[in-house]
ZAMARGU-4260 file (C-alpha; in steps of 0.2 Angstrom, whole numbers, plus 5000, padded with zeros to 4 digits):
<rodrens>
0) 4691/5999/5353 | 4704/5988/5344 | 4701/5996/5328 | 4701/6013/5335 | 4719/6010/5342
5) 4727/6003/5325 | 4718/6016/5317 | 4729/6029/5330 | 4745/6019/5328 | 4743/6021/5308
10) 4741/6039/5311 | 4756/6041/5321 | 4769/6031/5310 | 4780/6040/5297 | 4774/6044/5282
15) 4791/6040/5273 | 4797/6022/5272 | 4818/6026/5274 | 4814/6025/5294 | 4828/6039/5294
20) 4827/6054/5309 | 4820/6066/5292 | 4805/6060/5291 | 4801/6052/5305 | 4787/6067/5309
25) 4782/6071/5293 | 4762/6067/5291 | 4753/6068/5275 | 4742/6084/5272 | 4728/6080/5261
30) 4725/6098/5260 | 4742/6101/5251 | 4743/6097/5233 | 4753/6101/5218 | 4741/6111/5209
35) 4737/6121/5226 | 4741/6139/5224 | 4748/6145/5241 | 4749/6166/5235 | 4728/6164/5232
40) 4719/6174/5247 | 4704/6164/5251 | 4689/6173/5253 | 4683/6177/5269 | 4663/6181/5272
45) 4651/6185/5286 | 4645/6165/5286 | 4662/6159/5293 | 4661/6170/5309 | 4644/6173/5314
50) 4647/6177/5332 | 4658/6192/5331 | 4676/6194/5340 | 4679/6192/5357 | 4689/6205/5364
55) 4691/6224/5356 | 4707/6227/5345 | 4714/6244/5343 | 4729/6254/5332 | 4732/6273/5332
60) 4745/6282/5322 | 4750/6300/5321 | 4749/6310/5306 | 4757/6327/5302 | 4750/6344/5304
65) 4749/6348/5285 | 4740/6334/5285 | 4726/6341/5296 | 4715/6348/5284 | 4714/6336/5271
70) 4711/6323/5285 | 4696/6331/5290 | 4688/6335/5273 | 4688/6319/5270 | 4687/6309/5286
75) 4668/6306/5284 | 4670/6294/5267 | 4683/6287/5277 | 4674/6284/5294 | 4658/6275/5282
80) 4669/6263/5273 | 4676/6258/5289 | 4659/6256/5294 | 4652/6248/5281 | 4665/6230/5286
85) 4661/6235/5304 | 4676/6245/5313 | 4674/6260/5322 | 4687/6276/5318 | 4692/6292/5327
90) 4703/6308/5322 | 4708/6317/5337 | 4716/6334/5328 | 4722/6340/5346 | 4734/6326/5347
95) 4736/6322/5328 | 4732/6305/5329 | 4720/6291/5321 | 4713/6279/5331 | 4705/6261/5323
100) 4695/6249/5335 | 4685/6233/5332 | 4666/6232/5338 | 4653/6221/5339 | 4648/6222/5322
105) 4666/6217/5317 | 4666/6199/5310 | 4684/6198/5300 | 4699/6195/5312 | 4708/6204/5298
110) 4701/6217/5295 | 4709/6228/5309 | 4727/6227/5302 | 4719/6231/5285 | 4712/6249/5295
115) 4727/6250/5303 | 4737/6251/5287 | 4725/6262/5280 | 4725/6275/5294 | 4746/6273/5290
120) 4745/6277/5271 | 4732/6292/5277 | 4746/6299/5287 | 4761/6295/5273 | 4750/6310/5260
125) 4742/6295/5250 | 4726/6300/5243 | 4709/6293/5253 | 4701/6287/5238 | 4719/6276/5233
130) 4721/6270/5251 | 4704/6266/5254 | 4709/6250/5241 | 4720/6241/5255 | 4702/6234/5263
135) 4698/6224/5247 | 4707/6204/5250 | 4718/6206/5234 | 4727/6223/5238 | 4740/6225/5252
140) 4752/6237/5256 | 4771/6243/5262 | 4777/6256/5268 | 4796/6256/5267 | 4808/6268/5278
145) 4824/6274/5266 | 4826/6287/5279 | 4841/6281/5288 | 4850/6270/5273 | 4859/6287/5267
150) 4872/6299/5281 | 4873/6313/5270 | 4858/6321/5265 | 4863/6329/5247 | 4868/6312/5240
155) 4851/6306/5249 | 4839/6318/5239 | 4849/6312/5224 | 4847/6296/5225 | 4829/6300/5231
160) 4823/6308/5215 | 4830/6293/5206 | 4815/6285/5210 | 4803/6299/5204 | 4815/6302/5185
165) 4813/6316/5175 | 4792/6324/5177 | 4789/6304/5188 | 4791/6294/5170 | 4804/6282/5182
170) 4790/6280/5196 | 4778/6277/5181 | 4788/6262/5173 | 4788/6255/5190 | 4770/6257/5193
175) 4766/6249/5177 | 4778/6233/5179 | 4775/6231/5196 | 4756/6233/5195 | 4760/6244/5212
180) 4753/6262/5215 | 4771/6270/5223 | 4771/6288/5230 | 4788/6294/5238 | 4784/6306/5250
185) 4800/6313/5263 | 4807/6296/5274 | 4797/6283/5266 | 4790/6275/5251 | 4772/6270/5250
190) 4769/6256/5239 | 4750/6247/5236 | 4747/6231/5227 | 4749/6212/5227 | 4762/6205/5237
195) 4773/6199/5224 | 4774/6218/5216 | 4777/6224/5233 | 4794/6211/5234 | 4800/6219/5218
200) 4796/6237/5224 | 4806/6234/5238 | 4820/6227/5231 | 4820/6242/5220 | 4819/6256/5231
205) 4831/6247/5243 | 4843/6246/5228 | 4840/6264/5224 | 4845/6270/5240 | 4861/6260/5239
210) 4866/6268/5223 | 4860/6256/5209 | 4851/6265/5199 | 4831/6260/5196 | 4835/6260/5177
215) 4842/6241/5176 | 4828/6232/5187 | 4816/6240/5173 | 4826/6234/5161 | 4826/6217/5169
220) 4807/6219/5173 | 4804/6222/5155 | 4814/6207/5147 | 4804/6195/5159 | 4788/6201/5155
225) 4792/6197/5136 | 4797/6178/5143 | 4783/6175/5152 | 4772/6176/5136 | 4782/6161/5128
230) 4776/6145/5136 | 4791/6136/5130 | 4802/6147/5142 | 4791/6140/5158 | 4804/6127/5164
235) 4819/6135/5157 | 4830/6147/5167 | 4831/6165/5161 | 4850/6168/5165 | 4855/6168/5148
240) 4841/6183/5145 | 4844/6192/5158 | 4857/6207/5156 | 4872/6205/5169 | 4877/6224/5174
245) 4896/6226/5179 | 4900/6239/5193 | 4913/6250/5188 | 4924/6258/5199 | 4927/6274/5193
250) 4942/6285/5204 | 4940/6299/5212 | 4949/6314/5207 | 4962/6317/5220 | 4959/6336/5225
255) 4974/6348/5220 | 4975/6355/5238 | 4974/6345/5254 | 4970/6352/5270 | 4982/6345/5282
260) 4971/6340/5298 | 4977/6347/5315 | 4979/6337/5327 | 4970/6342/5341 | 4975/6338/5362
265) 4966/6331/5372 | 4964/6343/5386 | 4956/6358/5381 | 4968/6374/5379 | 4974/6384/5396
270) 4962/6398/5401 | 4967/6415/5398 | 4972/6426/5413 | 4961/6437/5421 | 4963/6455/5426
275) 4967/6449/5443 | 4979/6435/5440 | 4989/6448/5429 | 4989/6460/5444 | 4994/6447/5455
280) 5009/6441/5445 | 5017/6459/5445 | 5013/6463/5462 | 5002/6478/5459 | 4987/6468/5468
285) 4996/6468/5486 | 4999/6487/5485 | 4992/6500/5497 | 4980/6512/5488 | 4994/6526/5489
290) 5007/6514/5481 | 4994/6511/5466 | 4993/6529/5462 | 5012/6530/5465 | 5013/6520/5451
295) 4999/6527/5441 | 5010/6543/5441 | 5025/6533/5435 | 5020/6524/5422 | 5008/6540/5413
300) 5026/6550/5415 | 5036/6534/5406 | 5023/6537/5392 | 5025/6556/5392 | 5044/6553/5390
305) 5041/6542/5376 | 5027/6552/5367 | 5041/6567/5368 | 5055/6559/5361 | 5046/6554/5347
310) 5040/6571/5342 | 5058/6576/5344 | 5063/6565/5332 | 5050/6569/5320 | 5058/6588/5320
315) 5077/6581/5320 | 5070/6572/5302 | 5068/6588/5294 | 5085/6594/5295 | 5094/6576/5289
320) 5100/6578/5273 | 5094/6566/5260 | 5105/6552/5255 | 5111/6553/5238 | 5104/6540/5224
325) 5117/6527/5220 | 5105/6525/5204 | 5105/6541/5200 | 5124/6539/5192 | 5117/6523/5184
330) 5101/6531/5176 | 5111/6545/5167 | 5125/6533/5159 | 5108/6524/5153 | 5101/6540/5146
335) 5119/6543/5139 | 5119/6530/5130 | 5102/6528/5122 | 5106/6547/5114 | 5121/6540/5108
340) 5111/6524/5100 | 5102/6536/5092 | 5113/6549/5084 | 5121/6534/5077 | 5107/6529/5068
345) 5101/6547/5061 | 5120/6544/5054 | 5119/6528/5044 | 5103/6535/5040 | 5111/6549/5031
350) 5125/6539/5024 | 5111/6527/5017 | 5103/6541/5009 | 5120/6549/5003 | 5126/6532/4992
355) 5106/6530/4986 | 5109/6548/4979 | 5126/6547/4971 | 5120/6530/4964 | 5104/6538/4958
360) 5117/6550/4949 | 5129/6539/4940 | 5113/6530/4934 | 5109/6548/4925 | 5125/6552/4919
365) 5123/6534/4912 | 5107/6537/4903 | 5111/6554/4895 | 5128/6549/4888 | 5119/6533/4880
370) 5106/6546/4869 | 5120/6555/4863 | 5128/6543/4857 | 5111/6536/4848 | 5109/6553/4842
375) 5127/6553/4835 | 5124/6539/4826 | 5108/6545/4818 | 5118/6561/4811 | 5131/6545/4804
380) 5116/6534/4794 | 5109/6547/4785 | 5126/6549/4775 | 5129/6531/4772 | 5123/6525/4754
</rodrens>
């Protein structure tokens, strides 16, 4: 009994030797090492659990209706490899749901959320064969919502198609660095592989949505994979490798016309008045029946009146003389003077041509009184010894 209880009060007493409040509850774990690695998924087998589950475990999940006839084309492979690790499945088209339970033949405690994910990647348009991967240990999956991280739907669709890239060669890079399958499909993202591709995966589809673009976690993805291969770079940091993106706040153009916003009341606007009220204001409505026709009478001979004046008037215009042009007087000095401007012109164009002649002339009289005098002196040479 003695050595019992000194074995006990070893037990209990702190593991570190400082006898400060820190460490005061820590205990050693011989099961936790340095070389332990903690992201390994032990294996699990039939041996470990032997005697089943004690209490049934259920999950459904609805699907949508284009859904419905894939589901049940291929909702016998699905129902024998669920039964093959020992759960029971159901689809019920009429309320468009998936049912997983366990059963007695179930001997992994696990295995039902494993189902449970799969029936939710069924009903996200992942394909049965690739969803049927989330039952083996080493695959796990992650369905992320991007639905509500964008208001305005254009700039969501956008940013949505970043993802997939031109013919999916963005969702492809991704696949292969991640070692994740990834299918966008409306709301959410579906992403299968192993738990540290599926942190990555995240943390790019987040990022997406909140408009960086998927581009520079490849590029970062792509320069570690290169490190990782140098074992000299183990215990180093990778800052210095790593490209550092600056965000650039790039101004918007402000718009060349601004609509100025009303400002609207409170209370909503005064309701129009009715017949009634109308007839009330004026008095009409508190008339006998022989007053109203009184006034009937009145009012179609006030029109009549009115309608006879103006006809009047349209005969009376006939015989009004037409007021006379004030530009009239205007237009003819105008037309005045560009005649003149013109016979002024036709003139210098003569004198012109008068001068040009006369100058023609004295050039003639020139030119002929110059050959008679050659001629002259011809008649003069032939003398001369």
């Amino acid at each position: 009994m003695a050595a019992e209880t000194e074995e006990e009060t070893n037990r209990e007493a702190p593991s570190s030797e400082g006898g400060g409040k820190k460490g005061r509850y820590r205990r050693e774990k011989p099961w936790d090492h340095a070389g332990i690695d903690h992201w390994e998924v032990p294996k699990f087998t039939q041996e470990d659990n032997p005697h089943g589950l004690l209490d049934e475990s259920s999950f459904a999940t609805l699907f949508p209706k284009y859904r419905e006839k894939y589901l049940r084309d291929v909702w016998p492979s699905i129902t024998k490899a669920l039964k093959d690790v020992g759960v029971g499945c159901e689809l019920n088209l009429v309320e468009g749901s998936m049912t997983v339970r366990t059963t007695r033949k179930t001997w992994d405690p696990y295995i039902i959320i494993k189902a449970r994910d799969l029936i939710k990647l069924l009903s996200r348009s992942v394909p049965a064969p690739q969803a049927l991967k989330v039952l083996n240990d080493d695959t796990q999956c992650d369905v992320i919502k991007i639905g509500g991280l964008v208001r305005n739907k254009e700039r969501f669709v956008k940013r949505r198609q970043r993802l997939v890239g031109p013919n999916g060669s963005t969702l492809k890079a991704i696949e292969m660095l991640t070692d994740c399958y990834v299918l966008v499909q409306g709301n959410t993202v579906s992403a299968m592989g192993s738990f540290k591709g599926l942190k990555t995966c995240r943390k790019i589809v987040e990022d997406a949505m909140k408009n960086v673009h998927p581009i520079y976690h490849i590029k970062e993805l792509m320069i570690k994979r290169e490190l990782e291969k140098d074992p000299e770079l183990k215990n180093q940091s990778w800052d210095r490798f790593l490209p550092k993106f600056k965000k650039k706040n790039v101004k918007r153009k402000k718009p060349e016309y601004v609509k100025e916003k009303k400002t609207r009341s409170v209370f909503p606007p005064a309701q129009m008045p009715s017949k009634i009220d109308l007839q009330i204001e004026s008095g009409e409505y508190f008339l006998s029946q022989e007053g109203k026709q009184i006034k009937k009478a009145q009012e179609k001979l006030e029109k009549q009146k009115e309608g006879i004046e103006k006809n009047k008037r349209k005969r009376e215009e006939a015989f009004i003389a037409p007021k006379e042009d004030l530009m009239r007087d205007e237009d003819l000095k105008k037309k005045k003077d560009k005649k003149k401007d013109k016979e002024d012109k036709k003139k210098s164009s003569k004198k012109d041509d008068d001068t040009l002649d006369a100058v023609k002339r004295i050039k003639k009289d020139a030119s002929e009184k110059k050959k008679k005098k050659d001629k002259e002196n011809e008649g003069d040479e032939k003398y001369v010894m």
